[in-house]
N, C-alpha and C positions, 0 to 999 in steps of 0.2 A: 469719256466712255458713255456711251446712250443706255440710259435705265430700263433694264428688261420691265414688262407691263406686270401686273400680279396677274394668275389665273385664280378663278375660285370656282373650284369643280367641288362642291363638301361631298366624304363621303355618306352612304344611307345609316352605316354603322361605323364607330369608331370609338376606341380605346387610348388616349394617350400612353397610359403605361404598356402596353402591349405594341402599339402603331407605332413606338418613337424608343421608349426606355427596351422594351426588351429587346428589339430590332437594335439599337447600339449594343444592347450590354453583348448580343451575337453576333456582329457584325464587328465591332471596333472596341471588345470586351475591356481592353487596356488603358484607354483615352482617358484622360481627366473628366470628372464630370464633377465634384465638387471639391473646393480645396476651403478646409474649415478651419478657422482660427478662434479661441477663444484667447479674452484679458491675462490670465493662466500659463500663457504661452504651449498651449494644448494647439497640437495643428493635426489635421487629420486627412489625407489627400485619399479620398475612393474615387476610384474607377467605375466607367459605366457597370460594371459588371457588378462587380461590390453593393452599387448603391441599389441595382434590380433584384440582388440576392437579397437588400435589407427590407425593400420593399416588400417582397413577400411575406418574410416574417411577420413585419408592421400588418401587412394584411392576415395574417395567421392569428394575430395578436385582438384587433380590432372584431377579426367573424369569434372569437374566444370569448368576446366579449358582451355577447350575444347582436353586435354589428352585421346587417343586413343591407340586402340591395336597396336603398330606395333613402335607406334610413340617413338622418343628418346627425354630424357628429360635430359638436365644439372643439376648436383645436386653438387656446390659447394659449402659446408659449412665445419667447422672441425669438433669437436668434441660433435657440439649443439645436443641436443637429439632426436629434429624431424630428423635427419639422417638417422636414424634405422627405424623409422616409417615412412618414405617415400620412403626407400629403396623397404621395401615390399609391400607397395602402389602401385609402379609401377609395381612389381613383380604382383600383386591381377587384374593388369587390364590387366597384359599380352603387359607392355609398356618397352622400353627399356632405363635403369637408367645407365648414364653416369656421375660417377662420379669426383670429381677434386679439388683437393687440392687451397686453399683460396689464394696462393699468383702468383695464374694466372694474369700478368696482361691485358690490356685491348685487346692489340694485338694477347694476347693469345685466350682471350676470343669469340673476335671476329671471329677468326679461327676455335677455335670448334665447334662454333654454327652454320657457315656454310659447314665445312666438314660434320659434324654427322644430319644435315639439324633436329635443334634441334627446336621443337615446345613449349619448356615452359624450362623457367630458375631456380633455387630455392637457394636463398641467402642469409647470414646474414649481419650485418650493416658493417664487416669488408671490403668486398666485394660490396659492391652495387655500391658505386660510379663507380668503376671501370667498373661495368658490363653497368652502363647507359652511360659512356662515349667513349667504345667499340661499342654499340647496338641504339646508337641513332637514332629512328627514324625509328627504327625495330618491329615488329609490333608480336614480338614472345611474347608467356606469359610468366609474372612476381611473382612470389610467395616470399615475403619478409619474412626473421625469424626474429621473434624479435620487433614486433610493429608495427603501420602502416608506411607509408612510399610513397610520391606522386609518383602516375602513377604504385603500385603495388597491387597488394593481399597483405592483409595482414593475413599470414596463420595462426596466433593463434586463428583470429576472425572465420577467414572460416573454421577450422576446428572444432571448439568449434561450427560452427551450422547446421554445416555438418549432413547428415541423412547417416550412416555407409552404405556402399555398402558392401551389403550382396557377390554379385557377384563376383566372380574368374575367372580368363579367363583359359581355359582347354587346358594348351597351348601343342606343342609338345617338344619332347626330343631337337630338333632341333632348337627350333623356339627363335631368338637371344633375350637374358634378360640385355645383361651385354655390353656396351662400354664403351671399356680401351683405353687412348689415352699414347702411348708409345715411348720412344725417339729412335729413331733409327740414321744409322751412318750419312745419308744423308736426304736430304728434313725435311718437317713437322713432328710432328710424326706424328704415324700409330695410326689408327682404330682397335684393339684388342677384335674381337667380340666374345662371351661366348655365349650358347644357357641354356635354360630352365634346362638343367639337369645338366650343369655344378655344381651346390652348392651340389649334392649328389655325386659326385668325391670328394668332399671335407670330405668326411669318413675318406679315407687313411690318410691325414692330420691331421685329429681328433684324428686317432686310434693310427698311426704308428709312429707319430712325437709330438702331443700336449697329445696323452694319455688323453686324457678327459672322462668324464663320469656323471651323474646324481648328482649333488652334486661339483663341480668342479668351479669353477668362475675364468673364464679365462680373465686376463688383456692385450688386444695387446698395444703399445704403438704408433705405427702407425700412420702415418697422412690418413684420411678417404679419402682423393684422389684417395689413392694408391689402388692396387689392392691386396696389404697385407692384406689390413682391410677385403675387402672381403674374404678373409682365414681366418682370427683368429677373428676378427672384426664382424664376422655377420653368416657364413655358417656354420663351421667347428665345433665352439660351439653347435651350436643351433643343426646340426647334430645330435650328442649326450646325445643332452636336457641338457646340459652344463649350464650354467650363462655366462653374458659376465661384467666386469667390465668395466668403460669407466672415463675418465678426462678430463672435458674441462675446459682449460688453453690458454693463449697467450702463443707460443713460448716453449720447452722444458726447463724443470728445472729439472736436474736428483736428488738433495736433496728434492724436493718437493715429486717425484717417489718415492722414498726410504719412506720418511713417511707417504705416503698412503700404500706402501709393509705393513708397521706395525701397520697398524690401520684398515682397511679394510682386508677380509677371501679371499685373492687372492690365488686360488692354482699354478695358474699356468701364467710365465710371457714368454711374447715374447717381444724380445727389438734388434734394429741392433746393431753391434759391437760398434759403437760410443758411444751409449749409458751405455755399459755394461766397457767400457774403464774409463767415467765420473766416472760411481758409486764405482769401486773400488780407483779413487782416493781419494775417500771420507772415513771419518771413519767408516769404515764397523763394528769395532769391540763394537760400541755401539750399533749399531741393531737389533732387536731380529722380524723376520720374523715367525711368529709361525705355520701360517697356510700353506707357499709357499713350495709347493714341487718340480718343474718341471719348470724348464728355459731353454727356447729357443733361438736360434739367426739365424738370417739370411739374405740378402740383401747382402752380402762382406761375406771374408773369417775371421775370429776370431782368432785374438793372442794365442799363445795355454798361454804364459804369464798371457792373462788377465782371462783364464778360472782357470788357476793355485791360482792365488789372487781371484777371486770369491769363489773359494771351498774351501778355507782356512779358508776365514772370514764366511761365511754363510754353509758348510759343500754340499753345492750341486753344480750340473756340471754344465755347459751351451750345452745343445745338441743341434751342426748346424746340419742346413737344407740347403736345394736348391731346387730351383722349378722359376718360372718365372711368369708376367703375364698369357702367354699363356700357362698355364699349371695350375694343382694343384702340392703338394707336389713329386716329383722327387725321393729324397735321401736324405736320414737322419742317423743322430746316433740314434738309440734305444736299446730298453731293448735287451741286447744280441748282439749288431752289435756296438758296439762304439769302434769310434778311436781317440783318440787328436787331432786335426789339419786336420784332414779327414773332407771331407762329410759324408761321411759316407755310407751307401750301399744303392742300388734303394728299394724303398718303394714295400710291395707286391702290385700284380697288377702290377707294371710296368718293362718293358723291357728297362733300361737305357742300356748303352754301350758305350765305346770310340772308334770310327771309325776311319779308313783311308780314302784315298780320293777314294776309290773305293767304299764305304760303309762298309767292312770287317772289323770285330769285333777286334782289336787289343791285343794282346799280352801282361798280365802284365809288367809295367814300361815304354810302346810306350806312348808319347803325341798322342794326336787325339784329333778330334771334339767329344762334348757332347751329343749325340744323344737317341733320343725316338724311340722305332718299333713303325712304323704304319702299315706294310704290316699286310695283314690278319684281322686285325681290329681295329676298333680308339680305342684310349688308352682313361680311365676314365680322364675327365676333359681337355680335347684337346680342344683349341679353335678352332672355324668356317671358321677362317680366317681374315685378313685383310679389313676391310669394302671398298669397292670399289677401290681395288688393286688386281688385279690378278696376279699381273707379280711379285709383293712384296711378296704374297704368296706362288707364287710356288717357289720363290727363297729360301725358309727354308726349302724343301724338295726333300732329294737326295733320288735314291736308296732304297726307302722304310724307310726310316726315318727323323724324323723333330729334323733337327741339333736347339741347342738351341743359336749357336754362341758362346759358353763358351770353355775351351780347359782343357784338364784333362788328366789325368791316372789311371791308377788300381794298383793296389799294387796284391802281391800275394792270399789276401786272399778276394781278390774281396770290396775292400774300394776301392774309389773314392778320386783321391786328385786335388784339384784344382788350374789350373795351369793360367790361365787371361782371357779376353777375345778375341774371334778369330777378332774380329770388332774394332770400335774405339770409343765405347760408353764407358763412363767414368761412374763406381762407385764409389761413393761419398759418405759418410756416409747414406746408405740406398740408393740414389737418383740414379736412370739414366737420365745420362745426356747424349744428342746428341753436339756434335761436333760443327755440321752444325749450330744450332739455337745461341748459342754463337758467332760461326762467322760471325754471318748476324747480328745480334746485333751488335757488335763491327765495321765491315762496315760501318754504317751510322752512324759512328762517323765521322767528315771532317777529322780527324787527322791518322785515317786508312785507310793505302792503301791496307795492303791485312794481314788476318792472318792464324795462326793456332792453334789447341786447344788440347790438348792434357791429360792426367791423368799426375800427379805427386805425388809421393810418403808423405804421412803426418802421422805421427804416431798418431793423433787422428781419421779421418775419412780415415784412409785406403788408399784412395787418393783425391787427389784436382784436382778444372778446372786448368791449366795453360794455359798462352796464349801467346806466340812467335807473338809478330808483329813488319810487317814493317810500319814505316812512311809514311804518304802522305809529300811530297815536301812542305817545309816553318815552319814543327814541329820537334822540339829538344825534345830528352829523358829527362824526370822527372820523381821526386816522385808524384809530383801534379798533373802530364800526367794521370800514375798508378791510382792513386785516383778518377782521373775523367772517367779515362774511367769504372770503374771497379763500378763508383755509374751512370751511361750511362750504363752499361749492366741491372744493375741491375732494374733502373724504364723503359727499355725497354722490359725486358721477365722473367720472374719467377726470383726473386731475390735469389733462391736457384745456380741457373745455374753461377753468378758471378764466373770469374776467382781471383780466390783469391793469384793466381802467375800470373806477366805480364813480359815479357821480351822481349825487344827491340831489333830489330833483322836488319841486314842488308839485306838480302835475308830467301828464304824458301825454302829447299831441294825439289825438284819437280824428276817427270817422266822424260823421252822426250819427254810425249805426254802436259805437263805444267801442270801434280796432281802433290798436294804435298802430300808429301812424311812423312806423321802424323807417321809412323810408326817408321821410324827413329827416328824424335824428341822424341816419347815417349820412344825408348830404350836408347837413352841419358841420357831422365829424370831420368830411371828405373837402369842406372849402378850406382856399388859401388863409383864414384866419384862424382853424383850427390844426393848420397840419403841426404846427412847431407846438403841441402840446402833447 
């Protein structure tokens, strides 16, 4: 079959929850649009209709809360089911939903709310403490899930008396819907802002990489932080009038994944490499997945090994992808474009390319930077920019393209192979992770006088934090050192970010001008006589 081209006509104005959800919830009121399962055995199957009726409440709930057009709201919960119904809440008032993964801790939290100058919180009991011990005495709104709760909303009551806001804000192509807070090599992260029209970019996605369609119940396994979930998790489905499957659980359990694969009509799964590495350890060959047709993967680069053992036991591939927060889907394998171990070719619609440092299109088998065109016109689903960073944003754009920071090559028949990254942001089983926020956590340990952080090689999550430090004066190397600093990273900043390698160091290769010198260390980490450590 010959793959129809993408057209990309954007509209001037445009609404997802009005242009897509309430157009189903009228059109095809009945249709699955999300089937919710929690650990509980709590299942919850709404229709398009059901979930446009909940949105408005969620948006009745949110303007209640003195929630305004423009205004940006923290929405940290996992996998709870008002997620999805307060996503588009915000999207219905034309406010900007800033989402974030649960195991933010308080310092973190406290930094979002005043970078993104965030006017209303929204949490479950996992999260609250934390959020009241960050925001004390902060005078932002509170919306509690999950029961009431002193000094909050309690959003099951408010929204159960809520009068549905009929109202939609008419917003522009342009006008920002989405803040993504992302780790970069240096400082905080960044402000990663999305406009109104970005979730109709998320087509390509749909069409070119998830193959979805009318009948289709797509599973992401994603934590709802990320800006994954806004791909597979919310847009890119619903694009296509797709289903979206969901599981709220404490913590990943790949045998728990597997027997929902075979109980529940999932057609189609998107899972990171870590994940897909677990489930073939497991007895695949008792399995019987009857309705999954189409697995994806992406976050890191995939074993072609573990793709080999997937297709063995379950008869189908796993097609990577690539794409970034600031972006929709990039490059994929698809029907007719697949390579093993590849990314696979730029999605239609998009002009990828591996550049030199002049900007010029390199020569099958040259390394170069990962780059998007932008001359001539924005590419579908290109972010706004950096929220109150200009000098951060023009620094991702050379010579008429927005380098993504990733390093690759082209093969002769125009595949994409992926070669690291150009930066020093650490891939981790799905996770990026900055450098910098690791070593300022570890800093204000007394026992650290200076460190460095670097990726290391682990054959379950691709790579790990490691962290090269020197001693402050009066501390001897241990295991118990290890252990304390690394539970000291952990209840200081997202317990994801812990260095799970610490190595004791007498100095740190530096510049002449006093940087150190990460890039060494991690080519250390990265040769053949370091990988088997």
């Amino acid at each position: 079959m010959t793959e129809q081209p993408f057209e990309w006509t954007p509209p001037v104005r445009t609404n997802f929850a009005r242009d897509r959800m309430q157009r189903f919830a009228r059109e095809r009121g009945a249709d699955r649009a999300l089937l919710w399962v929690d650990a509980g055995g709590r299942v919850e199957d709404i229709s398009f209709a059901a979930l446009d009726a909940r949105a408005a409440k969620a948006a009745a709930v949110l303007k209640g809360a003195g929630v305004k057009r423009g205004d940006t709201v923290l929405i940290l919960l996992a996998r709870e089911l008002e997620w999805w119904e307060l996503m588009l809440g915000c999207l219905r008032l034309g406010a900007i939903a800033s989402p974030g993964t649960v195991q933010l801790m308080p310092k973190d939290i406290a930094y979002r709310r005043a970078a993104a100058k965030a006017v209303c919180v929204i949490v479950g009991a996992d999260i609250a403490d934390r959020v009241d011990t960050a925001l004390t005495g902060d005078p932002i709104a509170r919306l509690h899930i999950g029961g009431p709760r002193a000094g909050w909303g309690d959003y099951s009551a408010l929204a159960a008396q809520a009068e549905p806001s009929e109202a939609i804000a008419d917003t522009a192509f342009d006008d920002p819907a989405l803040c993504y807070f992302t780790s970069g090599t240096t400082g905080n992260p960044k402000m990663t802002i999305h406009g109104a029209g970005y979730p109709l970019a998320h087509e390509i996605t749909a069409r070119y990489w998830l193959d979805l369609g009318p009948g289709d119940l797509m599973w992401n396994v994603s934590d709802t932080g990320w800006a994954k979930a806004a791909w597979s998790s919310l847009f890119a489905p619903w694009m296509m009038g797709a289903g979206i499957f969901a599981y709220h659980a404490p913590g990943f359990d790949g045998e728990a994944v597997l027997g929902l694969l075979g109980t529940y009509p999932v057609t189609t799964l998107c899972a990171p490499p870590t994940a897909y590495r677990m489930f073939v350890r497991s007895d695949l060959g008792t399995r019987r997945f009857e309705t999954l047709r189409r697995c994806v993967s992406a976050g890191e680069p995939l074993n072609p090994e573990v793709i080999d053992l997937w297709r063995a036991a379950t008869g189908l591939s796993i097609h990577d992808g690539y794409g970034q927060t600031e972006t929709v889907m990039l490059c994929c394998n698809r029907a007719g474009a697949e390579r093993q171990g590849a990314m696979g070719k730029p999605a239609p619609g998009i002009d990828l390319a591996v550049i030199g440092e002049g900007g010029q299109r390199l020569p099958p088998g040259e390394e170069g930077d990962i780059a998007l065109r932008v001359a001539g016109r924005r590419p579908p689903g290109l972010f706004l920019g950096y929220r109150d960073d200009d000098a951060r944003t023009a620094s991702v754009f050379r010579d008429g393209w927005y380098l993504t920071g990733d390093r690759a090559f082209v093969d002769e028949d125009g595949f994409f192979w992926f070669v690291g990254r150009a930066d020093d942001v650490i891939l981790s089983a799905g996770y990026r992770i900055g450098p910098f926020e690791v070593e300022s956590a570890l800093f204000e340990h007394p026992a650290v006088a200076e460190s460095a952080v670097v990726a290391s090689p682990d054959p379950t999550r691709g790579e790990v934090v490691k962290a090269f430090v020197v001693l402050a004066s009066g501390h001897g190397a241990s295991d118990a050192l290890v252990e304390e600093l690394q539970t000291h990273v952990k209840s200081t900043t997202a317990p994801y970010k812990y260095p799970r390698k610490i190595e004791f160091v007498a100095t740190l290769p530096k510049t002449v001008s006093g940087k150190i010198r990460r890039k060494e260390l991690r080519e250390q980490e990265w040769s053949g006589e370091n990988r088997r450590n």
